[in-house]
N, C-alpha and C positions, 0 to 999 in steps of 0.2 A: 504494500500500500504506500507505493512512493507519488501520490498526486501532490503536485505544487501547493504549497500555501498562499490562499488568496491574500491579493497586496492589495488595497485602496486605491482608488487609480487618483495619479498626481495632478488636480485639479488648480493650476495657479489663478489665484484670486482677478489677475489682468485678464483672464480669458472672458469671462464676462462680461466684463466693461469692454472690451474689445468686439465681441459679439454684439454689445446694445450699438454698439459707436456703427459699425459698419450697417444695422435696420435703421439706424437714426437717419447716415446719410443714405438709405436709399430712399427711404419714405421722404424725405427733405429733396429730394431730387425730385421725386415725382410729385410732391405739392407745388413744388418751382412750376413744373412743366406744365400742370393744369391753369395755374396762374397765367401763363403763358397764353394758351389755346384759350384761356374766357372762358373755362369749363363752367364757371360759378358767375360767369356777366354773362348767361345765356335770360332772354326776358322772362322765358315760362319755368323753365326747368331750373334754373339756377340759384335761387335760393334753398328750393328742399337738394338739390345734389350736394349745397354746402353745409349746410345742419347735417347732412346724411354721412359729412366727411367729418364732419365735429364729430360727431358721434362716435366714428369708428378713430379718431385719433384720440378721443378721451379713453377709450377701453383698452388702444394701444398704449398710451400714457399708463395707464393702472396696471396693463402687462404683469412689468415684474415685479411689482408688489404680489401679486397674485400667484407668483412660482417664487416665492422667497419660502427656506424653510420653516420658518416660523408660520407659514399662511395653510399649510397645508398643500394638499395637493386637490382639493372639490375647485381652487380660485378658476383655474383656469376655464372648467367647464363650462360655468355660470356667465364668466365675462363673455367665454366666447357665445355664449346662445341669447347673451344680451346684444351684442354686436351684429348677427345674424338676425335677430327679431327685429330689432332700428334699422336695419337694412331693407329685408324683405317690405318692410312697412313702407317705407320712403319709396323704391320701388312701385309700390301700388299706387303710389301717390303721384308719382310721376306718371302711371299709365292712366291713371285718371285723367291728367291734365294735357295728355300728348296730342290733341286734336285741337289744342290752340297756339300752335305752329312750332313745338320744338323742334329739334334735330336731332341732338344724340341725348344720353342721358346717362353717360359711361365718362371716366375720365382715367386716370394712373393712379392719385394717390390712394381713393376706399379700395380698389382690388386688393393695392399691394399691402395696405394695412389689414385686410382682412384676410390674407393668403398666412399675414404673419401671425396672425389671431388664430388662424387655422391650421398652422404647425404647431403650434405651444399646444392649443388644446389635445390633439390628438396624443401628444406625445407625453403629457403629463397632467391631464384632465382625468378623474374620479368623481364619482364610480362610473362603473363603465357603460351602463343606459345612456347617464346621464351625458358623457362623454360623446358617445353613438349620436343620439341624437343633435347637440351642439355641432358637432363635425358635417353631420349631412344637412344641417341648417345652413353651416358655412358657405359650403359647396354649391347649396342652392341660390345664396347669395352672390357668390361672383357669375356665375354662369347666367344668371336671370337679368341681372340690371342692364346688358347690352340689348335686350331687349323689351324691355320698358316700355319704349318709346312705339317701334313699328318693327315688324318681321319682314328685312329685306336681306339681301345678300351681304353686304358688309357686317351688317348685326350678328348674322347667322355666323359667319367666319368668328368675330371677336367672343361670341360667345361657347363656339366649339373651341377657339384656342385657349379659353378662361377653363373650360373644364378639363382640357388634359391637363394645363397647369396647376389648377386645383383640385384635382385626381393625383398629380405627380405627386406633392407637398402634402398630401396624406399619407397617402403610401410612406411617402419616406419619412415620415412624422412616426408612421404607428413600425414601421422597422425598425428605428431604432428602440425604440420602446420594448420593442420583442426582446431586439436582442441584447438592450441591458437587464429586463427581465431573464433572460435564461441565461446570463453570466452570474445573474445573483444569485438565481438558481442553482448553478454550479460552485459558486465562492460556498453555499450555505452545504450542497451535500461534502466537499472537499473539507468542509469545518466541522462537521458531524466526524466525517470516519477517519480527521485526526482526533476526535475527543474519543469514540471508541481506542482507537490504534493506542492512544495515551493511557488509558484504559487497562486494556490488556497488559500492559507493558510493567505499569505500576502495581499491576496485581501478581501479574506472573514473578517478576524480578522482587519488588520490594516487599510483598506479603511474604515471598517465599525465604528471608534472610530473616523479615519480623517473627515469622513464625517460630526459625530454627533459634532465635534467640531466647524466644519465648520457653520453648520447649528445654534447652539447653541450663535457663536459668534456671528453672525448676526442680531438674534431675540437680544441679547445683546443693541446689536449697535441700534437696533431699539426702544427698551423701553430705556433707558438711559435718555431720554429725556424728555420723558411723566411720566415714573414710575422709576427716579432713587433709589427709595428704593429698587424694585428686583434685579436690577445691580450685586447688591454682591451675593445672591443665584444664579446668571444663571453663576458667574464668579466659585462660586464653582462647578457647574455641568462642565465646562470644563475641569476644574482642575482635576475633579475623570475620565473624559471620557480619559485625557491624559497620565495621570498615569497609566490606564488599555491597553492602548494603549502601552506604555512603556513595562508593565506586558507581554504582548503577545509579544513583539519584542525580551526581553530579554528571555524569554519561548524559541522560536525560535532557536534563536542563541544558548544556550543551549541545545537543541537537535540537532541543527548540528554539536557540536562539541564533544556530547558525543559520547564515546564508542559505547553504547547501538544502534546499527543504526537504530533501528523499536521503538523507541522510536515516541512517536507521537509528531511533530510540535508545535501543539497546543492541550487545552485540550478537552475531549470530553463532549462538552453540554448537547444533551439530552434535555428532557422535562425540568428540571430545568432551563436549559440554555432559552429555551424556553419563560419559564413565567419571567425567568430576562430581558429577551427581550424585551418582551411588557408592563413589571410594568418598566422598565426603558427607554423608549422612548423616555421622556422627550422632544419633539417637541413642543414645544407652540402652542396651539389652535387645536391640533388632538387629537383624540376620540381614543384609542389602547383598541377593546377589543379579549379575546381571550377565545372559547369553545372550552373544551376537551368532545369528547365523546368516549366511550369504557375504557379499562384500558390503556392508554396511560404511566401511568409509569410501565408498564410489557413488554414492546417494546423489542425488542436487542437492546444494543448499538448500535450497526453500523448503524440501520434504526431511532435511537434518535437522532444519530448525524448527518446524513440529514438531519431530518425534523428542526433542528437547525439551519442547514446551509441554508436549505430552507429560513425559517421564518426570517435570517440574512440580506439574501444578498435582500426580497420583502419589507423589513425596510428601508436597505440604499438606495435602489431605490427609494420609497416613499421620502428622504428626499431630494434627488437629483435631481429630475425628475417631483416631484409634490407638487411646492409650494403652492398651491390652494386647498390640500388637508384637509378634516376635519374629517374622520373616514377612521379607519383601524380593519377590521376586520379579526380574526384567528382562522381559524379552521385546529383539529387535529382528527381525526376518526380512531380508532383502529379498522378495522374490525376483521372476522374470518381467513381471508385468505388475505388481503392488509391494507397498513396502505395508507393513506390522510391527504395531510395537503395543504390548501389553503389558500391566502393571496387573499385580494379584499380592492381595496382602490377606493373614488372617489378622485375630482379631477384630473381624469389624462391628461399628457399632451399629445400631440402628437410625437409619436416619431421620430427624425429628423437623427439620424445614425442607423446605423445597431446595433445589441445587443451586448453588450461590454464582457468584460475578465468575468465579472460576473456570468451572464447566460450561458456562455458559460461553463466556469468551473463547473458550478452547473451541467447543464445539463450531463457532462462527468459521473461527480460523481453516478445522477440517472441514467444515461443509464449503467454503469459499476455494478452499481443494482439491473439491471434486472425491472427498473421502467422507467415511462413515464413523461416526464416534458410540463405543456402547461402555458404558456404566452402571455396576447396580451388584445387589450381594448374588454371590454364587453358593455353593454349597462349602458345609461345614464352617459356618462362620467367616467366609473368607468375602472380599471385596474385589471385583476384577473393571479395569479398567481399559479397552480396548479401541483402538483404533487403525483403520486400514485406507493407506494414501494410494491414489495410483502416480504410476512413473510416467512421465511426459515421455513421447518418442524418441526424445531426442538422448534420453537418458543411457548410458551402457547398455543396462540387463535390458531394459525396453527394446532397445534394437536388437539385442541379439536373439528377443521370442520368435 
């Protein structure tokens, strides 16, 4: 589980104002140009096309009030369908009036301020009715107003050309939105199945040294009395079980803070890890023995460091779970085509809760490897812990079935 750590993407503060500066001058260009053409000294149409441009530069004005974090994200929708409805109205008013000799009733600056009223909305308008609707308001505002007035050939064109434009700048309004949407989406599972993977890591590793300390003290506390000469070797065994303990915490926090994000947590065991396992036990009065059969050091990693995590986490359970116990046997079987590794201990006790963060973790680990995990008491008091990985192709024994 080496997925990157989601980063924040680097937002500088000038990008913004950069952004308003360049809709400032383009809408400032295109109120110049209507100025120009007397879009607003026409005798009929002229005063509602310029309240109808107020209108839409007052909601542009309000804009980024209404996508500031603090506003939420509902600002945009409402502006825009307030924008859209002062349009569409004006509009009507104008066709009402077109039979006392205007000419056009379209000008540069309302499109271009409502084209930009019509990307904000789409793109970060809530909730999404509310959104739908304001967008196809939009829409129906630039594409309508060039023809207000009369249905002739020049209308026709400006108004086909207003609706791919205003079709274009939704599209690309609601794509991005998609696809910041499914980046968060992805940042949010890539941060989940580090807090699992962190998880695992800190239970398998760090339970497993708290435990043997735990256990270790105890047998301590209990010879102390009868045998204070061992006293001082079981106070060394804790002393190296905490310092390893330490070892994996600082390991840890160092790979969380490195760069490197696929850095692994912890280190990979394997077979070695393995046999450090059960020559290191060190439980007073249990029997650890452990059979390899097959080539078990020609494994992959990734199925060395299950069967690691395996033979870990059927350890700290034994010292947890089965103080009654007196042998712990480990078997590791390389076949041609699956690897096996089991744990069986007697003494076991009865189980009184459900199965904790341990098996649970494990079990993810074998089932995310295409392997089978079983657990549960066997006969004559005894607890058997088993699990069966298969070998990728690529692996030795795999190729040579």
């Amino acid at each position: 589980m080496s997925s990157p750590r989601p980063r924040p993407p680097v937002r500088p503060r000038g990008a913004a104002a950069l952004r308003w500066s360049a809709l400032l001058c383009l809408v400032g260009a295109a109120a110049l140009l209507d100025l120009r053409w007397g879009t607003f000294r026409q005798p009929v149409t002229g005063p509602l096309l310029g309240l109808s441009a107020m209108t839409a530069a007052v909601v542009l004005i309000a804009l980024p009030l209404t996508t500031r974090r603090g506003a939420g994200r509902r600002g945009p929708a409402p502006a825009g369908l307030a924008a859209a409805g002062a349009s569409l109205a004006f509009t009507t008013a104008v066709h009402l009036r077109a039979d006392h000799g205007a000419s056009t009733a379209y000008g540069a600056f309302e499109p271009i301020a409502l084209l930009i009223v019509l990307a904000f909305t789409a793109r970060r308008g809530a909730p999404p009715f509310l959104t739908a609707v304001a967008t196809t308001a939009l829409i129906a505002a630039v594409v309508s107003r060039p023809l207000a007035v009369e249905v002739r050939e020049g209308s026709v064109l400006v108004a086909f050309v207003s609706t791919l434009v205003a079709v274009a700048v939704a599209g690309a309004a609601v794509t991005a939105r998609l696809v910041v949407a499914d980046r968060l989406q992805r940042e949010y599972r890539i941060r989940l199945e580090q807090r699992v993977r962190l998880a695992r890591d800190l239970h398998d590793y760090v339970a497993h040294h708290v435990t043997g300390i735990v256990v270790q003290a105890q047998g301590a506390g209990a010879i102390a009395g009868k045998r204070p000469d061992l006293v001082p070797a079981a106070l060394r065994r804790i002393e190296d079980t905490g310092a390893e303990a330490l070892v994996s915490l600082r390991r840890m926090v160092g790979a969380l803070r490195a760069d490197d994000s696929g850095a692994p947590l912890t280190p990979s065991g394997g077979m070695t890890g393995v046999r450090s396992l059960v020559a290191g036990f060190g439980t007073p009065g249990v029997s650890v023995r452990l059979v390899e059969e097959g080539p078990t050091d020609r494994l992959p990693p990734d199925v060395a460091d299950i069967a690691h995590r395996v033979v870990m986490e059927a350890l700290t359970n034994v010292r947890k779970h089965a103080p009654a116990c007196r042998t712990v046997a480990v078997r590791v079987t390389a076949g041609q085509r699956h690897v096996s590794v089991s744990v069986d201990n007697d003494g076991a006790a009865e189980p009184s809760s459900p199965p904790g963060y341990g098996l649970r973790g494990l079990e993810e680990r074998v089932s995310g490897a295409g392997g089978t995990l079983r657990s549960g008491a066997g006969g004559h008091g005894t607890w058997h812990v088993g699990v069966r990985l298969p070998l990728p192709p690529s692996s030795p024994r795999a190729a040579a079935a």
